[in-house]
N, C-alpha and C positions, 0 to 999 in steps of 0.2 A: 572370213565370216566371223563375228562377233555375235556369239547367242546371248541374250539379255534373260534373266530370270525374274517370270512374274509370280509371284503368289497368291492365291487364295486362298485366306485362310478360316474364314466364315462367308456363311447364306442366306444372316439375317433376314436383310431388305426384301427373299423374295424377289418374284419377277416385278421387273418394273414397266412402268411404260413408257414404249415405243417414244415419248416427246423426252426421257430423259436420258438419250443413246448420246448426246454430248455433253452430259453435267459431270465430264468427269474429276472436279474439283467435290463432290461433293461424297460423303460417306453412304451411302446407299447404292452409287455407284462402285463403290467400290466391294461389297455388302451382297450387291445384285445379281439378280440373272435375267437374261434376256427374254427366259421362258423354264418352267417349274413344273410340270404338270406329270403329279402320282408320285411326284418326292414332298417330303416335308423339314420346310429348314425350320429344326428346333432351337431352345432359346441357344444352348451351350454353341452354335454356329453349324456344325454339321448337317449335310443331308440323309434322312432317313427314308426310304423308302418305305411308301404307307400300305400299311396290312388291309390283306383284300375283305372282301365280304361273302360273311355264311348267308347261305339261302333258308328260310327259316318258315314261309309258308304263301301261297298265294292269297293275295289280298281279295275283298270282294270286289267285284266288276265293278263299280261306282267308286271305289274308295278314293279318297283328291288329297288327305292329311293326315297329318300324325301331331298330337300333342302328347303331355305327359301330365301322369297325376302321380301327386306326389306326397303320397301321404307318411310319410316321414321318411327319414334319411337311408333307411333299411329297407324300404318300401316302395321301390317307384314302379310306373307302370307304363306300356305305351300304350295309346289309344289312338287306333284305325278310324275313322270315319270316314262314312260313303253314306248313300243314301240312307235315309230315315232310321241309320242304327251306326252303334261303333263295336267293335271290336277289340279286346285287351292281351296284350304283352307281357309277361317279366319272367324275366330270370330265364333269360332268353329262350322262352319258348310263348307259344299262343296260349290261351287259356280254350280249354275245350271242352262242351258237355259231354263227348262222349271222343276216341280214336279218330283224328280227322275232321270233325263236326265244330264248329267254332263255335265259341259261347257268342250271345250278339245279345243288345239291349237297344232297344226302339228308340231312340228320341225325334222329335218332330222338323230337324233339318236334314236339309236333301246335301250335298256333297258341293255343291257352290260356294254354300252359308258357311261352310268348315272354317274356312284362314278369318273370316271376318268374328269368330268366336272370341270372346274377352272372359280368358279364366281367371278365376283367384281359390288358391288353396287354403282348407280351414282343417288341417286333420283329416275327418275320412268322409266330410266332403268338398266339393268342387263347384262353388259355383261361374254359373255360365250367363252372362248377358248376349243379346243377339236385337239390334233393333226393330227386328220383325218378328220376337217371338218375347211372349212373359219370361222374365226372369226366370233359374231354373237350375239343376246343379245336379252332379252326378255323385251319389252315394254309394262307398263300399258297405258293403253289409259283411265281410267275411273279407279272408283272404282273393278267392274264386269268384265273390257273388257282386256285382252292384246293382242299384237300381237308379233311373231317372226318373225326377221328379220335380213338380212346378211348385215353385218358390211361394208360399201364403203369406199375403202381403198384409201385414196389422196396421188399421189407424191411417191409411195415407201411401205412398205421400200424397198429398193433394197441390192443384194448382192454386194461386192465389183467388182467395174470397171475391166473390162479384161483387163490383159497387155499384152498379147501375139499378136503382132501388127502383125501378120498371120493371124488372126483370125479376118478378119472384116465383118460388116455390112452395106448396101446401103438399101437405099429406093427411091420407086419409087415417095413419094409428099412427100410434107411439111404439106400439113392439107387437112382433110376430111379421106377416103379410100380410103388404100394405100396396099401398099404389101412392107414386107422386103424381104430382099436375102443376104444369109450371106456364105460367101465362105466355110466354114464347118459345120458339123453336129451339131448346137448348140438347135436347137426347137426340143420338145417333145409334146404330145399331151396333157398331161397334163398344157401345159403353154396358153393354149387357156383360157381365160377370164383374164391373167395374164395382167401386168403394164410390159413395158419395157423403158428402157432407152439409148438414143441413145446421144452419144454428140460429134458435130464437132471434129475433129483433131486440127484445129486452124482456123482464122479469117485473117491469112496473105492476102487475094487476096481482102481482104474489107479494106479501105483507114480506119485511125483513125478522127474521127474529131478532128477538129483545130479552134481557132475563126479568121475571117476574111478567109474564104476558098471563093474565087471569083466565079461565074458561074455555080454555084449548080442548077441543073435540077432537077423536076421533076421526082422522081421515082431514083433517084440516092440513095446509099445504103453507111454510113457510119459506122463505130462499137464507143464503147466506153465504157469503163467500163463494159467490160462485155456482152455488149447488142448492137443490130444491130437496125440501126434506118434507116428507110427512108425517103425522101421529100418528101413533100407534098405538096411546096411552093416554085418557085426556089430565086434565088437570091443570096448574101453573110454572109458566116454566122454571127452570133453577139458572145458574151463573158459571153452567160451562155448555159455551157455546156449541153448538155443532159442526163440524168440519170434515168428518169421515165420506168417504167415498164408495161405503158398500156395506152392507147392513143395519143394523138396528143398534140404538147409545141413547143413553138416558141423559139428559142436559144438568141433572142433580148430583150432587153426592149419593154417594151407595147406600152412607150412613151419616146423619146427624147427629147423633149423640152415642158413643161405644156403652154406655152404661142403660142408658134408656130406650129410645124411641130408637128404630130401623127404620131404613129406607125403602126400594128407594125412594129418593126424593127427585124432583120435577119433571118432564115429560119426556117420554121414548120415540126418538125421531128416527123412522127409515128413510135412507138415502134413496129418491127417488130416479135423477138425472142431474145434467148441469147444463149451461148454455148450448152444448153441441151433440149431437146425435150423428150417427153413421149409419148406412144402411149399404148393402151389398144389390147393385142391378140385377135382380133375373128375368126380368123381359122388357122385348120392347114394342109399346101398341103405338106408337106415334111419336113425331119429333117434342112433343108438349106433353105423355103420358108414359110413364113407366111401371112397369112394377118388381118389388125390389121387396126383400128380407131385411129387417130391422137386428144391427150388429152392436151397438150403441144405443140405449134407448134414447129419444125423439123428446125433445121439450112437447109438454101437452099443450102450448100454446100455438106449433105447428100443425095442430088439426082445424081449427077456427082460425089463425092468422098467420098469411103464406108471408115470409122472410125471402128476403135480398139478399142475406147471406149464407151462401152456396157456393160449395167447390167441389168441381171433377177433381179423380184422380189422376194423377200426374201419370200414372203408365194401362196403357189400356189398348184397346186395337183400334178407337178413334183417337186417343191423344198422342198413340206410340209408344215406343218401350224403349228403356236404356241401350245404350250402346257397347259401356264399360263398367267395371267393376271391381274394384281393388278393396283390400281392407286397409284400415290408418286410424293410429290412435283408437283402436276399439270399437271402432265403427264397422261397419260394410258400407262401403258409399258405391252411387250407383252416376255414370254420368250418361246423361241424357239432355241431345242436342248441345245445348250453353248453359244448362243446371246442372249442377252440383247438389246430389240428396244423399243426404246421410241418414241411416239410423238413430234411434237411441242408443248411449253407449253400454257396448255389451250386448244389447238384446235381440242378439239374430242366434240362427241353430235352430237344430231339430225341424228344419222344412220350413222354419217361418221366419218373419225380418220384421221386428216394432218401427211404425216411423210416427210413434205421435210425436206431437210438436207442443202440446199443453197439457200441461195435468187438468185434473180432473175440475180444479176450479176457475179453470181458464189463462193461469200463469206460464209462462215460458219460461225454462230452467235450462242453464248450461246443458245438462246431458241427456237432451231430449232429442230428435230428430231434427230435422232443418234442410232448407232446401235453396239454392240460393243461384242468382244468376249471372255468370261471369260476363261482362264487358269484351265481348268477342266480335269478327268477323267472321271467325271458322270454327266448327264446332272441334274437339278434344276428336284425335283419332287413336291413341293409344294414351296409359296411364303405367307410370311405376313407381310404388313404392319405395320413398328412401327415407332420408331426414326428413323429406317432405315429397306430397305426389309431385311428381314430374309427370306434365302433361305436354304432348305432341300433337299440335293443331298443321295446320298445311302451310300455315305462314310464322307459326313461333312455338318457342318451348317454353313450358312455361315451372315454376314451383308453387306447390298449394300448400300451404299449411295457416297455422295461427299465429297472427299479427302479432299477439303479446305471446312470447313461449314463456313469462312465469301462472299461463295461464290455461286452460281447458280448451283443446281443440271444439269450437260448438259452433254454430249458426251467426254466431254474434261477437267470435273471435276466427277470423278466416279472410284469406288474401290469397289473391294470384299473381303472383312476380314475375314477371318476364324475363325469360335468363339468356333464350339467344332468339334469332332472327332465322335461323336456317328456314325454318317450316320441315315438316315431315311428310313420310310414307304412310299409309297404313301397314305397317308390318311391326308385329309387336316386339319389343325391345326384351334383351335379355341382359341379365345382369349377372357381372364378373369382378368379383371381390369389392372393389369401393365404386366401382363404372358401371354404368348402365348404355348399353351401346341400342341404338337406334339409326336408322335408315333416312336421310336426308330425300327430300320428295324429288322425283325423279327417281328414284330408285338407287342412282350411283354412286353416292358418297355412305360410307356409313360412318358415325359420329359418337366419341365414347364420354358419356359426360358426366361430369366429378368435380365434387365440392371445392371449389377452391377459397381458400378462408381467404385469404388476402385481397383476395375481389368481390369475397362477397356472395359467389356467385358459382352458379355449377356452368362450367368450361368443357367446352365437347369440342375436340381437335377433330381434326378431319385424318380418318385411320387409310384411305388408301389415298392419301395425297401424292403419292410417288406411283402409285398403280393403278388410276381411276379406271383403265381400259381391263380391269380385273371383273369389274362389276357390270359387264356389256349385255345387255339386254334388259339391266335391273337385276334387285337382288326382290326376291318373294317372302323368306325366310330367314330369320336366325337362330344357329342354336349352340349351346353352351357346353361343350366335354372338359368339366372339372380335373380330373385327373384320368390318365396319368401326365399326359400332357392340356395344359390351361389353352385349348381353342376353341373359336369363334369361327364358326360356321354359316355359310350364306349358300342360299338354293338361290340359283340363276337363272333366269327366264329359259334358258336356254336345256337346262338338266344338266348342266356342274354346278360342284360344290367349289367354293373360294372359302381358304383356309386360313385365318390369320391367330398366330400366338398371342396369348395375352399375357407376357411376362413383361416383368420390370426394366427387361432391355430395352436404351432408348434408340437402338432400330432395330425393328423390325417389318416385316410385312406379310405378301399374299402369296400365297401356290394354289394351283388348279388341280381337281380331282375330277379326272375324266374315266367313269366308271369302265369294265369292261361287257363286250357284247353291245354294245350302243345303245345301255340302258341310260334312260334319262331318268334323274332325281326329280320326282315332286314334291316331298316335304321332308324332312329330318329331324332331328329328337334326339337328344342326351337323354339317357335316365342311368342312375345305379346299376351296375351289372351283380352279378350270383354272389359273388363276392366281399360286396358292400364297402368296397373300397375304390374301384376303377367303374367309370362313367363308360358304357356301349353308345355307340353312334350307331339308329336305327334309320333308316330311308324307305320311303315308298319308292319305288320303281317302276318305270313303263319300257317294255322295250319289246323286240318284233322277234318271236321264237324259232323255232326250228323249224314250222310248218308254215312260215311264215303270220303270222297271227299276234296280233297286238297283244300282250299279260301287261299283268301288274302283280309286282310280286313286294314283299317284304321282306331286305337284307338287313345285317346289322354286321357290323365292321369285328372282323378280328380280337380279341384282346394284340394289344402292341406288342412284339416282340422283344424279349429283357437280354442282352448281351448274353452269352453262355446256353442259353435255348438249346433243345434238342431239334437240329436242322430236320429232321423228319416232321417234325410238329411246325414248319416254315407256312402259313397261311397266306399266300398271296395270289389268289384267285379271285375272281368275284363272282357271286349268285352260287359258292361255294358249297360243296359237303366236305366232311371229314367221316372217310369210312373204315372202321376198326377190321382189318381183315383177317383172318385166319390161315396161318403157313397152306402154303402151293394153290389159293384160293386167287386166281386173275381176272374172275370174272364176277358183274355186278349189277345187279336191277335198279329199278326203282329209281333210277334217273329221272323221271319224266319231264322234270322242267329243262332237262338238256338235252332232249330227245333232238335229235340231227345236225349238233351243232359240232363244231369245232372247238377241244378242249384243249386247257394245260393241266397237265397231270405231274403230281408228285410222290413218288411210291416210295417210301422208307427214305426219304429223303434224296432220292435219283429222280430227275428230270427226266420222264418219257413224251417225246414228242410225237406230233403226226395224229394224233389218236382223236376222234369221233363215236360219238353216244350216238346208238342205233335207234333209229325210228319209234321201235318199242320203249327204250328208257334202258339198255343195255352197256357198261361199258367193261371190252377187252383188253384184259393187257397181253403184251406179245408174252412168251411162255417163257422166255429166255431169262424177263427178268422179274418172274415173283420167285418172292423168297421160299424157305423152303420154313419160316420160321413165322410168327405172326407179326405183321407190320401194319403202318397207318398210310391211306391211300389219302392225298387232297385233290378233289378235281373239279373246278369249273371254268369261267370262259379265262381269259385270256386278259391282260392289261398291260399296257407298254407304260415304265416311268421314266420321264428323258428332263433333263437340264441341260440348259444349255447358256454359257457366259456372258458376259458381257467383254468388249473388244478390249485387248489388253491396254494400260497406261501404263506406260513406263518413261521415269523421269531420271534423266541423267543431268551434265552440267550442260549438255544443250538447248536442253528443255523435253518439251512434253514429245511423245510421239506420236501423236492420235494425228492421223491421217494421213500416214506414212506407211507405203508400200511394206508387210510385212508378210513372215510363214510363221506356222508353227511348225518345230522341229523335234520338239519332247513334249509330253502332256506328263508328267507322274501323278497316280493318283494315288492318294493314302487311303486306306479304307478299313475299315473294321467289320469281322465275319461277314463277308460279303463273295456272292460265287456269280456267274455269268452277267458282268460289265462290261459294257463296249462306251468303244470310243470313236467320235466322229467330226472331222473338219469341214466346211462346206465343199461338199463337189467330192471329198475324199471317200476313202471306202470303210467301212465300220469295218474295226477290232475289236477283239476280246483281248482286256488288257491282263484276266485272269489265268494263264495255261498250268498245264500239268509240269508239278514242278518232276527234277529226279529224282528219285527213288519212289514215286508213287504208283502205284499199280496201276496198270492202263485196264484193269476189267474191276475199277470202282470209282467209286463217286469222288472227282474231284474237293477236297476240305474247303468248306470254308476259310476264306484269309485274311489274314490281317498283316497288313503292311505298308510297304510302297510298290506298286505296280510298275514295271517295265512299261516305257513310255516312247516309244519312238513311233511319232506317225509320219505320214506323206502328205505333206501341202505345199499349193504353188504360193507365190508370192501374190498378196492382193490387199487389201486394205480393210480387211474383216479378222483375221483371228481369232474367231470362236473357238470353241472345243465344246462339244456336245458329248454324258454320257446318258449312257440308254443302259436301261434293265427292261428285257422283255421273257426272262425265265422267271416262273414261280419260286424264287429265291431272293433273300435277306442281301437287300447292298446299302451302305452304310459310308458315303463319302465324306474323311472329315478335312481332305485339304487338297489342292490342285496345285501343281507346281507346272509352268509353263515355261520352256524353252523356246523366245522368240528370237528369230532372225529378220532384224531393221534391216529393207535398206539403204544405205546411206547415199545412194545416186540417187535417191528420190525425198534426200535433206533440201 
């Protein structure tokens, strides 16, 4: 018998899939595992087994999501929403008005509407678009306090001006409450609380001002640039013109002569209006009659001569409301359907958003509002922020920014580039250092895209290309845990989580998190943890309890375990407590979310098995082993992490050996502080490759080890050669290399 020695020395690649179990020319396979689920291969190659989850509060019966607000880097928050309210997070704990009692704030979607919500953060608030619902955004008021509130829309936006000069509008004032009447069926009920826009036909029957106009009266009405001015002083005019937009300016010098005669001199013009008026819908008597509050005064020629030119606002509950919402260059732009509407720049906050599009004497100016409509088949399903929007339609991705960049992002410098063909999900994209990663339609590719100067062009490589069978039933979610380790997180139709790193190694890949208790994942969430330095992984959860009965609970993952830890403080349970106990104290309430299940328990860092939380919320330890001193108790359900290899290659001067009758005869595993690891060949019997060394006392807790594990297993000869390990104690395993002893053999060259 000749033993050939295989090595693995990294777990980059993650599992791969099932179509790549013959690529064994290729680095991934070699990289690989066959199957990863509740390890995590970090960038450095190692598997680490991933830290469980603390149980932290039941969620409300409705609750379907979890986003995050984020109001600065010290501040973040998670947010629960379910029916017509949400709920806040941080610093891992619930926010509550009173022991118990959740804090909750109303908003006007039901728990469907949740994944389809498009945030964007501004400080301490959060605006929210939803195409069935007005603009909208949620405000911190305090550390503990926010409030939801609907977004007050200034000036627009509006759709484009009617041309169809059949079709006109009168009204009955110029300011206060007023009624329109429009000679066709143009008003719906839905445009009640709606912006309308009404603008003169022309100014012909108003004199222009002139300087030196003789015998100006009192109440006489001139126009000029734009804008209608009246007297307020009679006399003849003087040689500066008027041009103000709000008050009262004399068209003369102040003073003609400093020694002599005072002024002032020529006539005092009040700004009356200009070509366009605004008025706000508050009811509706008919599709041809409304009435509406004057927001804008009304040219006075709108009361005697109804005007063609007329525009609905662009968001309303007969036109529709936006979909998405990002800020860029200064703006808040809002996208809705195939337009693109932007603000004025700068001027959103405090509950309101400017979208005029013309000053006051009818000019259009770079940093005004605008609205504009992309050459699409499909409307934008998500949007992010980078050097330029990156928008995700169902048939392509696109870049939005300005044509000329030595110039002002506005209305009038603006393009959409087409950057790939994929098409997208609707799942909103999260972004990881210079990448912005999004979901490929279908659900199953997800796609990380990034500027590539040399093309031109932002480059989105396909990230589970070697593990498409990662992402099986679609991916719903993603979400981003900055440090301590850089991963990219995906909720699975299914309730796992698929885990990929986003380091600068160029392999890596996927592992599966498959929760314990057969709780399914419905949404998850990076935010800051107490710390302000390490990023918590929060998850909504569904899963069938003691009494059999469907919950929904909120966990949040462990802090990650640091080499040298205190093995008592080992967190690897899930839907978790950590209880502070008190010397010779074994017994313990207030379980209730683990009331009759089957536990793993960790007592001062001893493994107690067997043990079950009583009906009540009770759990016993057996008497023999609380301490007599005060120790820390962890206990909740149970989570098995197994890897499992891929078939050995080994290449001598014969060549390859892949599909050559083989055993495994040694498996050594290296490991760091790691206690209850087993080992397993197909068909074979699991081992614990960890035992009690000599000189350790047989009435304590086997150490933590670190080393190489005795490796000797039993397997027949076949043409598989896996090695599978398993951790299924609530204990720290840390595999950073496999050394395989295989037995070819050569009657089957």
């Amino acid at each position: 018998m000749v033993v050939r020695r295989h090595l693995l020395t990294g777990f980059m690649a993650g599992e791969l899939d099932p179509h790549l179990d013959g690529r064994v020319d290729t680095d991934q396979y070699a990289f690989g595992l066959k199957a990863c689920e509740n390890f995590l291969a970090i960038n450095e190659g190692p598997l680490v087994k991933r830290q469980g989850f603390e149980f932290i509060r039941p969620s409300a019966e409705t609750a379907a999501w979890l986003t995050a607000f984020r109001r600065s880097i010290d501040q973040e928050y998670v947010v629960e929403w379910s029916d017509l309210a949400v709920r806040f997070f941080t610093n891992g704990a619930r926010i509550e008005t009173s022991p118990g009692v959740a804090y909750e704030v109303t908003t006007p979607y039901v728990a469907a509407e949740a994944p389809e919500l498009s945030l964007q953060q501004s400080f301490d608030r959060q605006y929210i678009d939803h195409g069935s619902h007005a603009p909208a955004a949620l405000r911190r008021d305090s550390p503990l306090n926010f409030t939801f509130e609907t977004i007050e829309l200034l000036n627009g936006p509006f759709l484009d001006t009617n041309s169809d000069e059949a079709r006109t509008v009168s009204a009955s004032g110029a300011t206060g409450a007023i009624t329109l009447t429009a000679n066709s069926p143009i008003f719906e009920e839905g445009h009640v609380g709606a912006l309308f826009r009404l603008e003169a036909i022309d100014f012909a029957d108003i004199p222009q001002w002139e300087p030196g106009m003789k015998d100006v009266v009192v109440g006489e009405k001139v126009r000029n640039g734009g804008r209608v001015y009246q007297a307020a002083t009679a006399g003849t005019t003087g040689s500066v013109e008027p041009v103000h937009s709000e008050g009262s300016y004399y068209d003369g010098q102040l003073t003609n002569d400093l020694m002599n005669d005072k002024g002032p001199w020529g006539v005092k013009w009040t700004y009356i209006h200009d070509r366009f008026g605004v008025v706000q819908i508050t009811g509706f008597t008919s599709s041809s009659v409304v009435s509406a509050t004057v927001k804008r005064r009304l040219p006075d020629s709108l009361t005697t001569e109804p005007s063609y030119k007329w525009a609905h606002q662009a968001f309303s509950d007969a036109e529709g409301w936006p979909q998405l919402v990002t800020l860029y260059k200064g703006r808040l732009i809002h996208f809705k359907d195939l337009d693109i509407i932007g603000s004025v720049a700068s001027d959103y906050g405090g509950g309101r958003v400017n979208f005029d599009t013309h000053t006051a004497g009818g000019r259009i100016e770079a940093d005004l509002g605008f609205r504009r409509t992309i050459g699409l088949e499909d409307p934008p399903l998500w949007v992010s922020g980078d050097r330029r929007m990156l928008v995700g339609t169902a048939s392509r991705e696109l870049a939005v920014g300005p044509f000329n960049t030595g110039s002002a992002f506005s209305g009038t410098n603006i393009e959409a580039e087409p950057q790939s063909f994929y098409g997208s999900e609707r799942v909103f994209p999260v972004q990881t250092g210079t990448e912005t990663i999004f979901v490929e339609r279908g659900g199953r590719r997800c796609r990380a895209a990034d500027y590539d100067f040399g093309r031109d062009r932002y480059d989105a490589p396909d990230l589970n290309a070697t593990s498409r069978h990662i992402t099986h039933g679609g991916v719903l979610q993603l979400a981003y845990q900055r440090n301590p380790y850089s991963l990219v997180f995906g909720v699975r139709a299914d309730g796992q989580l698929i885990v990929h790193p986003k380091t600068r190694g160029e392999i890596k890949g996927f592992v599966r998190y498959r929760l314990g208790g057969g709780a399914r994942v419905l949404s998850a969430v990076a935010v800051v943890g107490a710390d302000n330095k390490t990023d918590d992984l929060w998850v909504l959860v569904e899963r069938e309890n003691g009494a059999g009965a469907t919950v929904r609970e909120i966990w949040k993952q462990a802090a990650w375990r640091e080499l040298g830890n205190d093995p008592a403080e080992s967190f690897y349970v899930d839907g978790g407590v950590r209880i502070a106990a008190a010397a010779n104290d074994g017994e313990f309430t207030g379980l209730d979310h683990l009331a009759g299940q089957d536990v793993a328990v960790l007592a001062n860092g001893v493994v107690i098995p067997g043990l079950k939380v009583s009906a009540d919320g009770k759990l016993t330890l057996p008497a023999d082993v609380v301490p007599a001193f005060d120790y820390t108790v962890m206990v909740g359900l149970p989570y098995t992490a197994t890897a499992t290899t891929m078939r050995p290659e080994l290449r001598d001067g014969q060549g390859s050996t892949a599909g050559l009758r083989q055993r495994l005869v040694k498996a050594v595993t290296r490991v760091l502080e790691t206690l209850g690891l087993k080992v397993s060949v197909p068909g074979g019997v699991t081992e614990e490759v960890i035992l009690r060394r000599d000189g350790e006392r047989m009435d304590e807790q086997i150490p933590l080890y670190t080393g190489d594990t005795d490796g000797l297993v039993e397997a027949e000869f076949d043409r598989d050669g896996r090695l599978t390990w398993t951790s299924d104690d609530p204990m720290p395993a840390t595999i950073t290399l496999g050394v395989l002893g295989v037995d070819v053999s050569s009657a089957d060259a």
